[in-house]
C-alpha positions in Angstrom: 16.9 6.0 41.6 18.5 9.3 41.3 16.8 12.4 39.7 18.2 12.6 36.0 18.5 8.5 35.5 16.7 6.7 32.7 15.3 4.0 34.1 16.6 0.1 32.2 13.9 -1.2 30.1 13.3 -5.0 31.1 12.8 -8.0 29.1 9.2 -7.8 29.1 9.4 -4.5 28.2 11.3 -5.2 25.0 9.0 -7.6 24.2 5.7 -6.1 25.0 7.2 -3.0 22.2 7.5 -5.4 19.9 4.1 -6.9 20.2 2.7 -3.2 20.2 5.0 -2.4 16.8 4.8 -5.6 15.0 0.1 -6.0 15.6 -0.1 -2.8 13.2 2.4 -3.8 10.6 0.9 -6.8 10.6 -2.6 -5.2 10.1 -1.1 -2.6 7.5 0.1 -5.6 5.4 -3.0 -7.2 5.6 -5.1 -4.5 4.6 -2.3 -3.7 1.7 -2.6 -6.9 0.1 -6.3 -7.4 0.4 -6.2 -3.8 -1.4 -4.0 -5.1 -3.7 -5.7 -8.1 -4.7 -9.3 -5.9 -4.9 -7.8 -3.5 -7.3 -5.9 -6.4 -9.6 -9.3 -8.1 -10.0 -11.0 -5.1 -11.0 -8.7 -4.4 -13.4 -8.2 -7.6 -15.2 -12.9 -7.3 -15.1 -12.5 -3.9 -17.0 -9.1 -5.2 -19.4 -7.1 -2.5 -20.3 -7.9 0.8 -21.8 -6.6 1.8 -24.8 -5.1 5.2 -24.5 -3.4 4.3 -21.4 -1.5 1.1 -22.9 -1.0 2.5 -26.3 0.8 5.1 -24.4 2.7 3.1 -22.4 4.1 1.3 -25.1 5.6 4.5 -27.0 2.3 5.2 -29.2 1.3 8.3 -29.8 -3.0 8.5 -29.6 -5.2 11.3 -30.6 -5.9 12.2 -26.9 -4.4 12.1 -23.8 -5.4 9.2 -21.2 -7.5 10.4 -19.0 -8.1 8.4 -16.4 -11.9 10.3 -15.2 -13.0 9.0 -19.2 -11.4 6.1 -19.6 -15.2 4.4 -19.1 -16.2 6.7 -22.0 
C-alpha cells in the first residue's frame, strides 16, 4: 500500500461497526423506555395537579404552576 491510500474496509468490518453502533442504541432505548414507563406510573400515583392542568386547558388560576410546590 502506498503512502496516502485509505485502506478498503472489509465485510467484517462493516459489520463489526454495526454491532459497536447498533449495542448502545439498543441500550439507550432500553433505558428510555424503562424511564418512560417509571415516570408515567408516578404520575398517574400522584394524579394530576391542578394549577398545571387548569392551565393547560386555557384557565386562568390565582398562581402560577410551580412545579417545586405542586406537593404543597
Amino acid at each position: 500500500m502506498a503512502d496516502g491510500d485509505i485502506p478498503q474496509l472489509t465485510r467484517t468490518h462493516r459489520v463489526l461497526i454495526g454491532v459497536v453502533v447498533a449495542g448502545p442504541v439498543i441500550i439507550a432505548g432500553i433505558g428510555f423506555a424503562g424511564s418512560y414507563a417509571a415516570v408515567r406510573e408516578l404520575a398517574l400515583e400522584k394524579g394530576p395537579v391542578e394549577g398545571r392542568d387548569a392551565a393547560r386547558r386555557g384557565r386562568r388560576t390565582n398562581t402560577p404552576y410551580d412545579p417545586l410546590l405542586a406537593d404543597a
